[in-house]
C-alpha positions in Angstrom: -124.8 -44.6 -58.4 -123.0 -47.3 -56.1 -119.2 -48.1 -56.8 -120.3 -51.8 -58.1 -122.6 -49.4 -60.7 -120.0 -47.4 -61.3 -117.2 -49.7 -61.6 -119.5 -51.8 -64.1 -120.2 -49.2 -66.1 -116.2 -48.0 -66.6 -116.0 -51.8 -67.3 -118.4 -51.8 -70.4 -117.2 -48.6 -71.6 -113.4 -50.4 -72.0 -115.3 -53.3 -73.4 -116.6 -51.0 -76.5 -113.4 -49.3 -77.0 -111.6 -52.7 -77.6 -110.1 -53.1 -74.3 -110.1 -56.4 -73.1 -110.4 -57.1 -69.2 -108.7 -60.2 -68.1 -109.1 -61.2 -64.2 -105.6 -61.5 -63.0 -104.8 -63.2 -59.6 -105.3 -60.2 -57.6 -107.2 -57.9 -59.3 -110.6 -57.4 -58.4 -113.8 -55.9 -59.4 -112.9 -52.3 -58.6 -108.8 -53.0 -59.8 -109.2 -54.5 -63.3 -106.5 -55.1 -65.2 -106.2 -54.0 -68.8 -104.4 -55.7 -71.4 -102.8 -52.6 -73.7 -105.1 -51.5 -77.4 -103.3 -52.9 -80.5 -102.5 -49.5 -83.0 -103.5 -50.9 -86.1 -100.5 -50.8 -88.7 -100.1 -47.0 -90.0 -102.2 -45.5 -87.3 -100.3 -43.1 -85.1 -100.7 -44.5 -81.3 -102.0 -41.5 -80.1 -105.1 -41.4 -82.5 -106.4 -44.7 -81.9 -110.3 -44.5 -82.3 -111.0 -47.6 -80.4 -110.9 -45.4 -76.9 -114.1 -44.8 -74.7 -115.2 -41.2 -73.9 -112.5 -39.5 -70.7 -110.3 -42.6 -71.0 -106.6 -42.1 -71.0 -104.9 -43.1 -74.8 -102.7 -46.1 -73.7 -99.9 -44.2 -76.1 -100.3 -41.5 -73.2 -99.8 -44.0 -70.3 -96.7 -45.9 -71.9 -94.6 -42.9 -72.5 -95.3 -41.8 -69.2 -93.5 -45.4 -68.0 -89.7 -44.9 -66.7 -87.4 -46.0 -69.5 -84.6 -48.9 -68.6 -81.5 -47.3 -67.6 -78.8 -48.2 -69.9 -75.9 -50.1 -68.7 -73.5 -48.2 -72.0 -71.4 -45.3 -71.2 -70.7 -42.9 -73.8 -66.9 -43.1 -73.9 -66.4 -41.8 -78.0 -68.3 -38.5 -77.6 -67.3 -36.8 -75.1 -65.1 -33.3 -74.2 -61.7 -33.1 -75.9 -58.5 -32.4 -74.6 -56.0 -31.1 -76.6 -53.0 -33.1 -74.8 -49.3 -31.4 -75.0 -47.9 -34.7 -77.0 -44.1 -32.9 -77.6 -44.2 -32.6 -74.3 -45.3 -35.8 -72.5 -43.3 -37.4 -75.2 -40.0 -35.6 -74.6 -41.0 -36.6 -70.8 -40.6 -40.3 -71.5 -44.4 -40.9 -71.6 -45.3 -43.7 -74.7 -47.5 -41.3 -76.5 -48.7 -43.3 -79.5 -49.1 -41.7 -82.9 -46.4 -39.3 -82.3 -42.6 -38.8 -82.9 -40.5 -41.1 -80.8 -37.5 -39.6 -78.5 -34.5 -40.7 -79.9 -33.1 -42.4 -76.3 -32.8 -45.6 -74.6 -34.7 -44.6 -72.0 -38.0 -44.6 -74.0 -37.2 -47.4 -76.2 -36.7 -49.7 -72.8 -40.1 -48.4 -71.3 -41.0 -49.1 -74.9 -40.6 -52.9 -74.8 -41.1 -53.3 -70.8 -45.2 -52.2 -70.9 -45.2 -54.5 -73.9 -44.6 -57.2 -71.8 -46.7 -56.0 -69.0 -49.7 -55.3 -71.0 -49.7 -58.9 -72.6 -50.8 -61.0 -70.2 -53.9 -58.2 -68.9 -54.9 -58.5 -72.7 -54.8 -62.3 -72.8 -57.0 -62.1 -69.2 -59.6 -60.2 -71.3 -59.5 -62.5 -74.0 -60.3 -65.6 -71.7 -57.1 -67.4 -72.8 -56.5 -68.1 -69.0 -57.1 -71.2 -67.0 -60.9 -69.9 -66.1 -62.9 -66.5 -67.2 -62.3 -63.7 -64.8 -65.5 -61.3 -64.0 -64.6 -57.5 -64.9 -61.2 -58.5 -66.5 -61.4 -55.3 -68.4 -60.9 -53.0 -65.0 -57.2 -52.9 -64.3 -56.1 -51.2 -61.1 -52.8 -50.0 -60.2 -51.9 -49.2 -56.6 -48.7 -49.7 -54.5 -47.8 -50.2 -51.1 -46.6 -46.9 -49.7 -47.0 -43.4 -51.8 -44.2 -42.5 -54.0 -43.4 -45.6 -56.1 -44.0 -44.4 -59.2 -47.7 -45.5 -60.0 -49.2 -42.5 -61.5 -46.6 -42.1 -63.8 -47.1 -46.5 -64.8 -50.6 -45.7 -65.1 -50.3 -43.0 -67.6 -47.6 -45.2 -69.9 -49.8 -48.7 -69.5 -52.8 -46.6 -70.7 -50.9 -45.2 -73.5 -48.9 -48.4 -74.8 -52.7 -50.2 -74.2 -53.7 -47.3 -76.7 -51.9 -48.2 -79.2 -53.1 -52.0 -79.7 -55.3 -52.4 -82.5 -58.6 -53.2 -81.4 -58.1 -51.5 -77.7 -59.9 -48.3 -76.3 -58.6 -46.9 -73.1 -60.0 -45.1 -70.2 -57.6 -43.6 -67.9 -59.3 -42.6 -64.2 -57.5 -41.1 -61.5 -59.3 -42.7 -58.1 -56.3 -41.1 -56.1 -58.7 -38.9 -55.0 -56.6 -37.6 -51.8 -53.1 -36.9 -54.3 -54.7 -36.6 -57.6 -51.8 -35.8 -60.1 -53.2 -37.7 -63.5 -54.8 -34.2 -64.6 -52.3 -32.2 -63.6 -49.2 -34.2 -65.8 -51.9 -34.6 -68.8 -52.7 -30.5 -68.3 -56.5 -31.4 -67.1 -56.0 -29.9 -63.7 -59.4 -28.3 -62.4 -61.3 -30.2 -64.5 -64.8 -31.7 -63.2 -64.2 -35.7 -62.9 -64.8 -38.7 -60.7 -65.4 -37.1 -57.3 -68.1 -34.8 -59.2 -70.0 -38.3 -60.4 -69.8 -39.5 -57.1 -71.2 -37.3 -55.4 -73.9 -36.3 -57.5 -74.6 -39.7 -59.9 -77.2 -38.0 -61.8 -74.3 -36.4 -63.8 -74.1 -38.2 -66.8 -70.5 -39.7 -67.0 -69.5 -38.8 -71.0 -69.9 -35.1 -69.5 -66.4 -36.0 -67.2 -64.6 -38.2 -69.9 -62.5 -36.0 -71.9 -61.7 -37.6 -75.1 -58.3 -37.0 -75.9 -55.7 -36.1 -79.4 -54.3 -39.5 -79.0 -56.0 -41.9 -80.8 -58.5 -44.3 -78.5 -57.3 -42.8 -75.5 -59.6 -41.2 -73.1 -59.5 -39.6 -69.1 -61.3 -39.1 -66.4 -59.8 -36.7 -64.3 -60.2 -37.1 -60.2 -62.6 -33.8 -60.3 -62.8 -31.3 -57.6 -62.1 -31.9 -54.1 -64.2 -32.6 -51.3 -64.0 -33.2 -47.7 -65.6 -36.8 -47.6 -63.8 -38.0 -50.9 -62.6 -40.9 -49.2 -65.9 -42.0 -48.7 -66.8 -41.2 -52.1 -64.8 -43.6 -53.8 -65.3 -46.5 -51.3 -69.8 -45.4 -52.1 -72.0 -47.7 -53.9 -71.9 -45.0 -56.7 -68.5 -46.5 -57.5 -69.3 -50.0 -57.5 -72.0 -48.8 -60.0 -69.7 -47.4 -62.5 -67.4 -49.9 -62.4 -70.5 -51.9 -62.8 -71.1 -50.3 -66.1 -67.7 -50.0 -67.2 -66.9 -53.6 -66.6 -70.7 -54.1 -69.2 -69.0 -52.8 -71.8 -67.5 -54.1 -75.0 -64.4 -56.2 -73.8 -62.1 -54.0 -76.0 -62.7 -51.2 -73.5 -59.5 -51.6 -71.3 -60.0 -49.2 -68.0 -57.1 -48.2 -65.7 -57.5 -46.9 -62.8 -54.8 -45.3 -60.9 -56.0 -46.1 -57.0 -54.0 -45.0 -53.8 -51.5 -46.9 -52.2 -53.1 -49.9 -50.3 -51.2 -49.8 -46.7 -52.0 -45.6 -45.5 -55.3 -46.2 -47.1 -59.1 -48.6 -47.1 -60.0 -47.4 -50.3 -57.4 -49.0 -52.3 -58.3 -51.8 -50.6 -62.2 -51.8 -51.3 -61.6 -50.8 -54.9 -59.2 -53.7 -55.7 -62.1 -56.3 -55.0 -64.5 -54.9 -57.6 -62.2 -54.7 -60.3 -60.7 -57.8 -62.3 -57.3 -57.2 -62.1 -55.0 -55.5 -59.8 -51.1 -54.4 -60.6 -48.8 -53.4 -57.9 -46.2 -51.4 -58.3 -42.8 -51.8 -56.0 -40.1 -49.2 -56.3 -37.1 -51.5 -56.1 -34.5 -50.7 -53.3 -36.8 -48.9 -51.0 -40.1 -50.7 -50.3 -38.7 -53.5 -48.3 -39.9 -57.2 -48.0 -42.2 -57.0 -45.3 -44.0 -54.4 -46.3 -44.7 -55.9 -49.8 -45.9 -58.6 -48.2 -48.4 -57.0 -46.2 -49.5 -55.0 -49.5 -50.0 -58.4 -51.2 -51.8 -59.9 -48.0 -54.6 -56.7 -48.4 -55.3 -57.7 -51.9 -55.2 -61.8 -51.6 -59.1 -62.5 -52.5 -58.2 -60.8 -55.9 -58.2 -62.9 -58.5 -55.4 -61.1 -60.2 -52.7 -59.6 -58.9 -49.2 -59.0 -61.2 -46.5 -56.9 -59.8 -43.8 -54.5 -61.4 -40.8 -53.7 -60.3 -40.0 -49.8 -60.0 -37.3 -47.9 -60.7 -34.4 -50.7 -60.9 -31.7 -49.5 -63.0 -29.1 -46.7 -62.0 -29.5 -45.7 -65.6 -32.7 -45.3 -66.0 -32.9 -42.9 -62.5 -30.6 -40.3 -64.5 -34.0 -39.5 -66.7 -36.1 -36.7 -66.2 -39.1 -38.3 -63.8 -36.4 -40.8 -62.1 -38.3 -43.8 -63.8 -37.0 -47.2 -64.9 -39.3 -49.8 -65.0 -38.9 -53.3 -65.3 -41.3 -56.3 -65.6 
C-alpha cells in the first residue's frame, strides 16, 4: 500500500471516530491537523467511544502536554523557624507580637522605621507621581561593608511585619558575608545560593516561615565558589520576576552587598523597584556616598538612611542608632 493509500486510509478512520480534519496553512496530506474529540458531558475523557481502532485517546495526548509554569510562589507553607523572640527582642530588633524592651533605644528605632517604611508602602500603593514596575522588591545595600545594613534589613522587615495587610520576605543576597541566618539562628540552612544554582528546586522548600506573624526568610544557603556569579544569573532575575508577580501586599527585602567592593549589588539594584542606602554617619565620607549613589542613578527609587547618628544610641548593644 502507497503512503497516499495509507495516509487516506488513517484519514477515513479519524473521519468515523468523529475527528474532524481541517486543512491548516501548512499542513499537508501526510501532516493533518486534528481538531481535539468533544467528551460528551458525564463521560470520562479517557473512555470516549468515538475513537478509531490503534488511535491514541486525545485524553492520553493532553495530559501528556507540559503544564504552564506558574508565576505564584508558595510563601505561606513553607518550613518553620522557631525564632528566639526574647532574644532578638532584648537585642533591639522590632519583633512584632512580642513584649517590648522597656528602653529608649527601641522605642526610637520604634518610630524611626515607621517613618522609613511609609513612603516604600505608599510606592506600592501607586500613590506616587507615576507607577513604579516591581515596587514591592526593596533592596538595601550601602557603600562600603560595615554600615549597619543587615541589621536595618532585619528591623524594616520586622516593623513591615507588623502592618495590617503586609507579608514580608526577608532574603539575604550578601551571598559573600551572609549574617541574616546566623542573627535569626538559621545558619546552615539551604537558601538562595541553593535555588540558584540548581532552579529546579522549588523555592517554598528554602523559605522558612517564621513564629512572627507574616514574617518569612530566605536564608543565603550554602556556600559556593562562583556565588558571585550566582546572584548576578538569570536565575535571579527570574525570581525576582516571580516575586515582583505577586500579590502587591507581599513586601520583599533583600539585604544585597555593599555597591562600591562589589557588581552584584550593582546588577541587583536595577531589577528591583526600590533601592535603600544605608550611610553610617561620621565615617562614610562625602565622596564616597556619592559615588554609591552615582552606581545606582538609573533606579527609579533610591531613599537613604542615615546610620548610627547619635552618641546615645552607640552605647546599645549592636552600636545601632538609626535615623531617617
Amino acid at each position: 500500500m502507497s503512503l497516499i493509500e495509507q495516509a487516506s486510509k488513517r484519514l477515513e478512520q479519524l473521519r468515523e471516530a468523529g475527528v474532524e480534519m481541517p486543512f491548516l496553512p501548512g499542513a499537508g496530506l501526510l501532516n493533518p491537523v486534528a481538531t481535539p474529540v468533544r467528551t460528551p458531558m458525564g463521560q470520562a475523557p479517557g473512555n470516549s467511544p468515538f475513537k478509531a481502532p490503534g488511535a491514541v485517546p486525545v485524553a492520553t495526548v493532553a495530559q501528556a502536554a507540559p503544564q504552564a509554569p506558574t508565576t505564584q510562589l508558595r510563601v505561606d507553607d513553607t518550613q518553620l523557624a522557631d525564632l528566639d523572640l526574647a532574644r532578638l527582642a532584648q537585642a533591639n530588633f522590632l519583633v512584632t507580637g512580642f513584649e517590648k524592651p522597656e528602653n529608649d533605644v527601641w522605642q526610637s528605632l520604634s518610630r524611626d522605621f515607621k517613618c522609613i517604611k511609609r513612603p516604600l508602602i505608599d510606592n506600592i500603593n501607586g500613590k506616587t507621581a507615576g507607577a513604579i514596575a516591581r515596587a514591592n522588591l526593596v533592596l538595601l545595600t550601602s557603600a562600603l561593608p560595615s554600615e549597619g545594613k543587615t541589621y536595618c534589613a532585619i528591623n524594616l522587615a520586622m516593623s513591615m511585619a507588623a502592618e495590617v495587610d503586609r507579608t514580608v520576605l526577608l532574603i539575604d543576597a550578601d551571598v559573600v558575608r551572609p549574617s541574616i541566618g546566623e542573627t535569626l539562628g538559621l545558619k546552615g540552612k539551604r537558601g538562595l545560593l541553593d535555588l540558584l544554582a540548581d532552579p529546579s528546586v522549588d523555592p517554598a522548600e528554602l523559605i522558612f516561615r517564621t513564629n512572627i506573624d507574616k514574617f518569612a526568610v530566605m536564608p543565603a544557603g550554602m556556600p559556593r565558589a562562583n556565588s558571585a556569579e550566582l546572584l548576578a544569573s538569570n536565575a535571579m532575575n527570574d525570581l525576582l520576576e516571580r516575586l515582583a508577580a505577586q500579590s502587591k501586599d507581599l513586601m520583599v527585602i533583600i539585604d544585597a552587598p555593599p555597591l562600591l567592593p562589589t557588581a552584584e549589588a550593582r546588577i541587583l539594584a536595577r531589577l528591583v523597584g526600590q533601592v535603600v542606602m544605608i550611610v553610617e554617619a561620621g565615617k562614610t565620607t562625602r565622596n564616597v556616598v556619592g559615588e554609591a549613589f552615582a552606581a545606582i542613578e538609573s533606579c527609579p527609587v533610591v531613599l537613604s538612611v542615615l546610620n548610627k547618628r547619635s552618641a546615645v544610641l552607640r552605647k546599645t548593644q549592636y552600636g545601632y542608632g538609626y535615623g531617617y
